[in-house]
Every structure is written in C-alpha cells, then in structure tokens.
PyMOL CGO cylinders between C-alpha atoms (Angstrom):
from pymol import cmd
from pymol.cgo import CYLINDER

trace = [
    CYLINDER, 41.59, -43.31, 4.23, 40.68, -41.92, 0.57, 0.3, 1, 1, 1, 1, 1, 1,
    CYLINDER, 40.68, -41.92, 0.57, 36.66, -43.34, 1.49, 0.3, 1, 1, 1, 1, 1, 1,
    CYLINDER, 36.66, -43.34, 1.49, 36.95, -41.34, 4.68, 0.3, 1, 1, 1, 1, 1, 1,
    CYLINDER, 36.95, -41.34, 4.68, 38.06, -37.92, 3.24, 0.3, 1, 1, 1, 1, 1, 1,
    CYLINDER, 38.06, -37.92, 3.24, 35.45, -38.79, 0.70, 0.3, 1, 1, 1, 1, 1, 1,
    CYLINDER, 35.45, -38.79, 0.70, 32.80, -38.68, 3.07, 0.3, 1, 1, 1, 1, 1, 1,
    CYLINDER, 32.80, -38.68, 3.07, 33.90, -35.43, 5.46, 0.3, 1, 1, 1, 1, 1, 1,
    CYLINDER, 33.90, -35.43, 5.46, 34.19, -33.51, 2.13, 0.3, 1, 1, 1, 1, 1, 1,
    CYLINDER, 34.19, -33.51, 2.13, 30.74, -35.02, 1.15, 0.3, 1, 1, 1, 1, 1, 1,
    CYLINDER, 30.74, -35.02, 1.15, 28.98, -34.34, 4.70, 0.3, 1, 1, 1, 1, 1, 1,
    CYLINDER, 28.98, -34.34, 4.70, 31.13, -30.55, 4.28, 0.3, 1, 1, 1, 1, 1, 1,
    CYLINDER, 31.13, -30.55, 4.28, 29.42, -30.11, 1.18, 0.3, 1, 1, 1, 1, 1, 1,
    CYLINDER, 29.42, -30.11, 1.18, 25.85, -31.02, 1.96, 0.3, 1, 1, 1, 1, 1, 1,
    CYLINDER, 25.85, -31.02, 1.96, 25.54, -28.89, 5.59, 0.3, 1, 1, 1, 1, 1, 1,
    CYLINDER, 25.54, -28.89, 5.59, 24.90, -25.62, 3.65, 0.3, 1, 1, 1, 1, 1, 1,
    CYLINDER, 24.90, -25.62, 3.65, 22.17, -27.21, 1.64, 0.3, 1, 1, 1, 1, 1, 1,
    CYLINDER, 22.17, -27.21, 1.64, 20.43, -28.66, 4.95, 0.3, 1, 1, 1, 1, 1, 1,
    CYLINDER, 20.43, -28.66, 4.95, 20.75, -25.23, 6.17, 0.3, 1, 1, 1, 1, 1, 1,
    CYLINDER, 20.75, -25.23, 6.17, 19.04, -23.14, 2.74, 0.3, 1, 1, 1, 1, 1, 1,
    CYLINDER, 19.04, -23.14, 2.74, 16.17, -25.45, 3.15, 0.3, 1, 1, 1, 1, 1, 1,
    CYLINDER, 16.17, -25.45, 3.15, 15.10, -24.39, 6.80, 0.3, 1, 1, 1, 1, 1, 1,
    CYLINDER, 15.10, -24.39, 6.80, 15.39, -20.37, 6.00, 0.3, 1, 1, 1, 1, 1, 1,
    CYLINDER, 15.39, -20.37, 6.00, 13.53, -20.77, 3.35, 0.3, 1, 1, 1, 1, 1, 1,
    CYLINDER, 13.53, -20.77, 3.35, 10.66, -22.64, 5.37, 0.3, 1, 1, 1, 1, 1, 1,
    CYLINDER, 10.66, -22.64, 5.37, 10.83, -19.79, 8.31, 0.3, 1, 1, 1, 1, 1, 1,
    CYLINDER, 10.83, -19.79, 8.31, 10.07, -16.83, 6.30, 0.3, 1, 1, 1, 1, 1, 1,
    CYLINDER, 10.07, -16.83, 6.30, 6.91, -15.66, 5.94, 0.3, 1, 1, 1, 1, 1, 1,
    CYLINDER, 6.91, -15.66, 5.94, 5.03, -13.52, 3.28, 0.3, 1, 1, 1, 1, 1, 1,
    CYLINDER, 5.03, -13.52, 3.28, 3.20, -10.63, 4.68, 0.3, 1, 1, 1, 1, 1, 1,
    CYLINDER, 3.20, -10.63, 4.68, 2.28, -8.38, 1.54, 0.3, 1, 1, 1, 1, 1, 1,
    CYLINDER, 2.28, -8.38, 1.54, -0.97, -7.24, 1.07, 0.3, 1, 1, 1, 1, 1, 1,
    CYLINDER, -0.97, -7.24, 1.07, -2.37, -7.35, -2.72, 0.3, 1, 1, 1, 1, 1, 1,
    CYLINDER, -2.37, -7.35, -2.72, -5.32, -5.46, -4.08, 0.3, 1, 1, 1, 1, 1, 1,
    CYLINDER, -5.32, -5.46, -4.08, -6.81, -6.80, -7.43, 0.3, 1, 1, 1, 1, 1, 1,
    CYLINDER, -6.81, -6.80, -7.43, -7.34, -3.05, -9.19, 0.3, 1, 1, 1, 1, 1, 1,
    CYLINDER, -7.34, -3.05, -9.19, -8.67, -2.11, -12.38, 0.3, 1, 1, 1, 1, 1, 1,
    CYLINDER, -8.67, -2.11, -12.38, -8.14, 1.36, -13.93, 0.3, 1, 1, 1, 1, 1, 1,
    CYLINDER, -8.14, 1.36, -13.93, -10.02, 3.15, -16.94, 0.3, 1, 1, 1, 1, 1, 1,
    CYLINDER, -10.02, 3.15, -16.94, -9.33, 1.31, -20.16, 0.3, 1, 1, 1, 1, 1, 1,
    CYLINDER, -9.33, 1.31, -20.16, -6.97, -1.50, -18.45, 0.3, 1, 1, 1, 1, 1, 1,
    CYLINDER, -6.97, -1.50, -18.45, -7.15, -4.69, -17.42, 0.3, 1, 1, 1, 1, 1, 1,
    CYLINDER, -7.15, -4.69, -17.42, -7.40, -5.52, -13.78, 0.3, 1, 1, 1, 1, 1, 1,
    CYLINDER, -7.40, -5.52, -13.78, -3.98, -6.16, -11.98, 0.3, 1, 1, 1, 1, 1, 1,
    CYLINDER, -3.98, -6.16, -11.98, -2.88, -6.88, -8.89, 0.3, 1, 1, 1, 1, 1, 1,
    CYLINDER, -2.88, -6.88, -8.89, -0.76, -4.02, -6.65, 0.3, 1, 1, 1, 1, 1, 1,
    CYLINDER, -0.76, -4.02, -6.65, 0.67, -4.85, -3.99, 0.3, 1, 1, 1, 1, 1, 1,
    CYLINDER, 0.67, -4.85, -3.99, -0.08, -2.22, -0.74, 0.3, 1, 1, 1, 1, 1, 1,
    CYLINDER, -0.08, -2.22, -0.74, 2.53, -1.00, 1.52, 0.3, 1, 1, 1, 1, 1, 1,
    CYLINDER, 2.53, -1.00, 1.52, 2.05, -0.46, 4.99, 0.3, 1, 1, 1, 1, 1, 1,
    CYLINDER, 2.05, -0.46, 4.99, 0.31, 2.35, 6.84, 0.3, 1, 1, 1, 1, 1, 1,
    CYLINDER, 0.31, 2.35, 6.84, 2.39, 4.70, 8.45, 0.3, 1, 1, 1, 1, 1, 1,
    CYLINDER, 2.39, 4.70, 8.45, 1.44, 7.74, 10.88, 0.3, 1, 1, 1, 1, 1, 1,
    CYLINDER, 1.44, 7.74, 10.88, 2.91, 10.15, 8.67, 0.3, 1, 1, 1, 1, 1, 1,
    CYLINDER, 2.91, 10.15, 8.67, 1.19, 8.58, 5.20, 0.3, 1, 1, 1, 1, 1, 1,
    CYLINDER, 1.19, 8.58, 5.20, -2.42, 8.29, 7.05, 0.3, 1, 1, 1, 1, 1, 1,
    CYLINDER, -2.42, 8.29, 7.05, -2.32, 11.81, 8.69, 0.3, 1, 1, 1, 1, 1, 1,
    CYLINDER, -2.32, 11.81, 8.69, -1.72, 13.65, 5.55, 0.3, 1, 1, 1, 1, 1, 1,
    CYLINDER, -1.72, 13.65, 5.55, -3.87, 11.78, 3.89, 0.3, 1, 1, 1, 1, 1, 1,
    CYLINDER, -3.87, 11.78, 3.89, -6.71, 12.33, 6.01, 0.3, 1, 1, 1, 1, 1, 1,
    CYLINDER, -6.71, 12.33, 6.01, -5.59, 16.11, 5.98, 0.3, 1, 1, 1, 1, 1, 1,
    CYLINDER, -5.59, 16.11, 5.98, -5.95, 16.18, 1.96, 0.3, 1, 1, 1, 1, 1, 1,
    CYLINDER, -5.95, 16.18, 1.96, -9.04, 14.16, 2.21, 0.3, 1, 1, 1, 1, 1, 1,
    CYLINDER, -9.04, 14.16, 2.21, -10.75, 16.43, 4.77, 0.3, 1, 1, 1, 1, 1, 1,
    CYLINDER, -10.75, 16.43, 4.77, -9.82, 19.72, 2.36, 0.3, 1, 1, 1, 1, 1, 1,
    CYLINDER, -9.82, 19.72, 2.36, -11.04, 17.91, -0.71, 0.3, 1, 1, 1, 1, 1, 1,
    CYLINDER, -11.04, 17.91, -0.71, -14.18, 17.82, 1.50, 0.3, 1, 1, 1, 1, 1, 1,
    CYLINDER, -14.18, 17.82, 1.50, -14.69, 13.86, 0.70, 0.3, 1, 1, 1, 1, 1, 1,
    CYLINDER, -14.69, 13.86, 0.70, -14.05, 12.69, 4.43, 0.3, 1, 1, 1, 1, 1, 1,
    CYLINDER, -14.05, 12.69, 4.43, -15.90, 14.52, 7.63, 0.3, 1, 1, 1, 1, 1, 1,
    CYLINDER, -15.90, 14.52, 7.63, -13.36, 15.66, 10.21, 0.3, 1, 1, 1, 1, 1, 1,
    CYLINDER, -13.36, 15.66, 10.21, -15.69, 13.78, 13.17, 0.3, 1, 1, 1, 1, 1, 1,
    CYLINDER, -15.69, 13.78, 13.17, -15.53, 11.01, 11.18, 0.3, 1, 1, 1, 1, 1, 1,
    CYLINDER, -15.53, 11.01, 11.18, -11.82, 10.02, 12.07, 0.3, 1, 1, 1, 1, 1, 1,
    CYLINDER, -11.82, 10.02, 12.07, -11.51, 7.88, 15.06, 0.3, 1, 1, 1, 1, 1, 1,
    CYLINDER, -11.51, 7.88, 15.06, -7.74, 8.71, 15.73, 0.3, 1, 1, 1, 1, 1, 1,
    CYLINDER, -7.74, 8.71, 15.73, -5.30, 11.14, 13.83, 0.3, 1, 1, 1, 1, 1, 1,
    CYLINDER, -5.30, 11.14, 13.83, -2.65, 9.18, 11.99, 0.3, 1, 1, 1, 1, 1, 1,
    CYLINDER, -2.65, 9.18, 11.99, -4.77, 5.59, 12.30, 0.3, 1, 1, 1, 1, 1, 1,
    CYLINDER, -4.77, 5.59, 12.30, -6.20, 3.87, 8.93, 0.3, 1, 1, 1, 1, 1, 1,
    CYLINDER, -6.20, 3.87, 8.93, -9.69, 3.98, 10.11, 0.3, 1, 1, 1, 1, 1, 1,
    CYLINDER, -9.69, 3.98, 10.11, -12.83, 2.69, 7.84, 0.3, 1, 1, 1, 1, 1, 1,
    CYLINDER, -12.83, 2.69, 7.84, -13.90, 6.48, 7.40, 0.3, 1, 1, 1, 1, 1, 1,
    CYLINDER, -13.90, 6.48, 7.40, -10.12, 7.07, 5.92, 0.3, 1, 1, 1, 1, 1, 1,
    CYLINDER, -10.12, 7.07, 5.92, -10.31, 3.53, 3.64, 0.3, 1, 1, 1, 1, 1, 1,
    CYLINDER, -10.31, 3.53, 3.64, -14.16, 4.48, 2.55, 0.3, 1, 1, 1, 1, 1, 1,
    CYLINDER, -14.16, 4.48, 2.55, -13.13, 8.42, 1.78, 0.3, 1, 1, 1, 1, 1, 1,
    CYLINDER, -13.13, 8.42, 1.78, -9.83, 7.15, -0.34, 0.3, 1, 1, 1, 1, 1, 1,
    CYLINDER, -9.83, 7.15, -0.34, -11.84, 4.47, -2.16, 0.3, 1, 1, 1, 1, 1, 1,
    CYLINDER, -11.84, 4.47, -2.16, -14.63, 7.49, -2.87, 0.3, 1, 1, 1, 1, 1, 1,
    CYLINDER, -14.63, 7.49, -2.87, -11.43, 9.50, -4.38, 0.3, 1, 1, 1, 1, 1, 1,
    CYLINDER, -11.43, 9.50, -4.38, -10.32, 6.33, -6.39, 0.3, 1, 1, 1, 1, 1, 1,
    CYLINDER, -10.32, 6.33, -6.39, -13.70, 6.21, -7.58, 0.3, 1, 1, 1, 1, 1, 1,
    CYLINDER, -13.70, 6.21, -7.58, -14.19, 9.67, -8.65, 0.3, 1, 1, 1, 1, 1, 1,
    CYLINDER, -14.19, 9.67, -8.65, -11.06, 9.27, -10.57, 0.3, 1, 1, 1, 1, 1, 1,
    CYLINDER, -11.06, 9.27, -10.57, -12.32, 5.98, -12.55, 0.3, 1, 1, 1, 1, 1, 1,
    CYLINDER, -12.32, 5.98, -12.55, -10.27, 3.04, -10.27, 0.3, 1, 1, 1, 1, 1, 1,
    CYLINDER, -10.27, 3.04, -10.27, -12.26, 0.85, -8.38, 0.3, 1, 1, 1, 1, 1, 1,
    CYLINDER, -12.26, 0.85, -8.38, -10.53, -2.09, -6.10, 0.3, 1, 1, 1, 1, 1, 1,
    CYLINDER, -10.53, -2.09, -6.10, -12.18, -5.23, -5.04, 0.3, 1, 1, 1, 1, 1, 1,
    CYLINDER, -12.18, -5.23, -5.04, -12.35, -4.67, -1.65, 0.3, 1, 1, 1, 1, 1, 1,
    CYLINDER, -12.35, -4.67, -1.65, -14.40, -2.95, 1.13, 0.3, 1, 1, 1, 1, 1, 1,
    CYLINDER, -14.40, -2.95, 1.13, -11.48, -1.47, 3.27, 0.3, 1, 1, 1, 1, 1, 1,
    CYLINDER, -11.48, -1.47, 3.27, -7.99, -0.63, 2.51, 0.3, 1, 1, 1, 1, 1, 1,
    CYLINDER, -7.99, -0.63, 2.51, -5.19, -1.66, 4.80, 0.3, 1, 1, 1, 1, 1, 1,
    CYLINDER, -5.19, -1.66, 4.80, -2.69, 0.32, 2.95, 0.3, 1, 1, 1, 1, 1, 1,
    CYLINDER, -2.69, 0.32, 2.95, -1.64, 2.49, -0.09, 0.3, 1, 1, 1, 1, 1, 1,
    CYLINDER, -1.64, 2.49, -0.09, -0.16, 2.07, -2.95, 0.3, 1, 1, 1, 1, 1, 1,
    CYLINDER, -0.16, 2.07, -2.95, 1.82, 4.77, -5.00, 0.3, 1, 1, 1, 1, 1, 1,
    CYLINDER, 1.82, 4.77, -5.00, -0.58, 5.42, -7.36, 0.3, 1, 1, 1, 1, 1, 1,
    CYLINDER, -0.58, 5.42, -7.36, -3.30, 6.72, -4.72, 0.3, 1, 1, 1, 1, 1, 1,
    CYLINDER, -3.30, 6.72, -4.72, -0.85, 8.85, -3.45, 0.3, 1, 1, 1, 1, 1, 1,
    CYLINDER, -0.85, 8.85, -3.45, -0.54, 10.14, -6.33, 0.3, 1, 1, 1, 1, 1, 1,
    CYLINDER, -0.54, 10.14, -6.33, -3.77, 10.51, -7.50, 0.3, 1, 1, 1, 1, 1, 1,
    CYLINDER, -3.77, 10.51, -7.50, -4.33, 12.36, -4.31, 0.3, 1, 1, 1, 1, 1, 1,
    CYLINDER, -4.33, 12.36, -4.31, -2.06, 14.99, -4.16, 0.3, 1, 1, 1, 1, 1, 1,
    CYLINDER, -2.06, 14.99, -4.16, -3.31, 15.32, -8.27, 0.3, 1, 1, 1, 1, 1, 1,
    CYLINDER, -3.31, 15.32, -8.27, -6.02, 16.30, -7.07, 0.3, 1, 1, 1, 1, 1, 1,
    CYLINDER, -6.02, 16.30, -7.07, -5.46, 18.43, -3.81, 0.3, 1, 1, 1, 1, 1, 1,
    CYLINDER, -5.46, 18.43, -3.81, -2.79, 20.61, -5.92, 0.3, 1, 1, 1, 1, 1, 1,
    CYLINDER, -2.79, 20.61, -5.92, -5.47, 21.01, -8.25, 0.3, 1, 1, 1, 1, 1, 1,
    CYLINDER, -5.47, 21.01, -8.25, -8.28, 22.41, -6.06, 0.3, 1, 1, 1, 1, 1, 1,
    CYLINDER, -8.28, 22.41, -6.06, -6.17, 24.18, -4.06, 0.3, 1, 1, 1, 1, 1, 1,
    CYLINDER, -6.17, 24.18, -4.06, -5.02, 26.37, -7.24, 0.3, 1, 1, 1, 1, 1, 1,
    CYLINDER, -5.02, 26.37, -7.24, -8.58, 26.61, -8.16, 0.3, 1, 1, 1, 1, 1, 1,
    CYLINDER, -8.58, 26.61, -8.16, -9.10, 28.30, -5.09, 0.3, 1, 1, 1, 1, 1, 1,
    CYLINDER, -9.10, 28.30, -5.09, -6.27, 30.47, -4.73, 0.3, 1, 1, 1, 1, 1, 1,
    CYLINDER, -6.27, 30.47, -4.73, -7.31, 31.52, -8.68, 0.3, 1, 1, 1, 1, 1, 1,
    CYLINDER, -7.31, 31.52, -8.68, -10.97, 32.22, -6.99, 0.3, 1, 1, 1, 1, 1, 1,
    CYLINDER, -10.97, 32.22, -6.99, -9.64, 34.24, -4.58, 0.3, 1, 1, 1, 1, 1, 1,
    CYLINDER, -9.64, 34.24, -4.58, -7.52, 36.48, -6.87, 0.3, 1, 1, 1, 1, 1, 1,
    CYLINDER, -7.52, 36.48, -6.87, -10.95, 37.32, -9.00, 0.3, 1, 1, 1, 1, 1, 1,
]
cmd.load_cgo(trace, "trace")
C-alpha cells in the first residue's frame, strides 16, 4: 500500500514536468534583429518591433517634409514599402548609423528618435526663416 501511494505521488509529481517540456517546444521566436553600428561604437544587435499603420504613416509624413522620400514614391499610405525602408536607411545614414541590411521590416526606438530629432529641427529652422 506504502509502494502504491509512492508511485501516484511520484506519477502526481512528474505530470507538470511532462507538461513544461511541450510549451516550451510550441512557442516560437518571431523577433526581428538588425546588426547596427553607430559613430564611435561597436556594432550591436537591436532588435525591431513591428510595423504599425500609425508608426509607418507618420513616418513617411516626416520623411516626405525632410524631403528624403518622394511622395509618388509610396506604394500605399501606412505600408512599410522599399521607398519608406531605403528613405529611413538614407536618414540613418545622414546621421552616421548604418545597418547591415537592404530593407527594414521594422523600427527600432532609436530611429524614431532620430527622426523626429531631426524633423523638430528643420521645422524650427523654417519657422525661424520665415520670421526674418
């Protein structure tokens, strides 16, 4: 009888482990990485979050204002299109951060910040143009 609770408490113990094992095999890993290297730093890998609508269309939006992508150039509004990846790795170049890759299929935070660095920065230069 002492064998026999033994073994239920045994088999008890074990199911959860049998269990861990499969969830861990089902899940997948999705991320996107970009190897990156800025000015004066050694090259590291960022990991880039998904386009959204909302991300891509006011990027494009700053992009076309900072005159580095063509407005005809954009196959749909709100898409990540290869104009949109080339014009954003132009900016990253401009800026001194190159990426080893040919088209984006997302952003990472820094680019987004870069980019609005930038459009702020123009579009006070022009409002200061206008004033003179």
């Amino acid at each position: 009888m002492k064998k026999m609770y033994i073994l239920v408490l045994a088999l008890l113990f074990a199911a959860p482990i049998f269990a861990q094992e499969e969830t861990q095999k089902e899940e997948k890993n999705d991320d996107v990485y970009v190897w990156c290297i800025m000015p004066n730093k050694k090259g590291k890998w960022y990991k880039l979050e998904k386009p959204t609508t909302k991300v891509v269309t006011d990027f494009q939006d700053k992009l076309i204002y900072l005159e580095l992508l063509n407005p005809y150039d954009i196959v749909e509004k709100g898409k990540l299109d290869r104009a949109t990846s080339d014009a954003i790795l132009k900016m990253e170049k401009i800026k001194g951060v190159t990426y080893e890759s040919k088209e984006l299929v997302g952003f990472t935070q820094g680019m987004k910040n870069r980019l609005n660095l930038m459009y702020h920065i123009a579009k006070r230069a022009a409002e200061a143009k206008e004033k003179q």
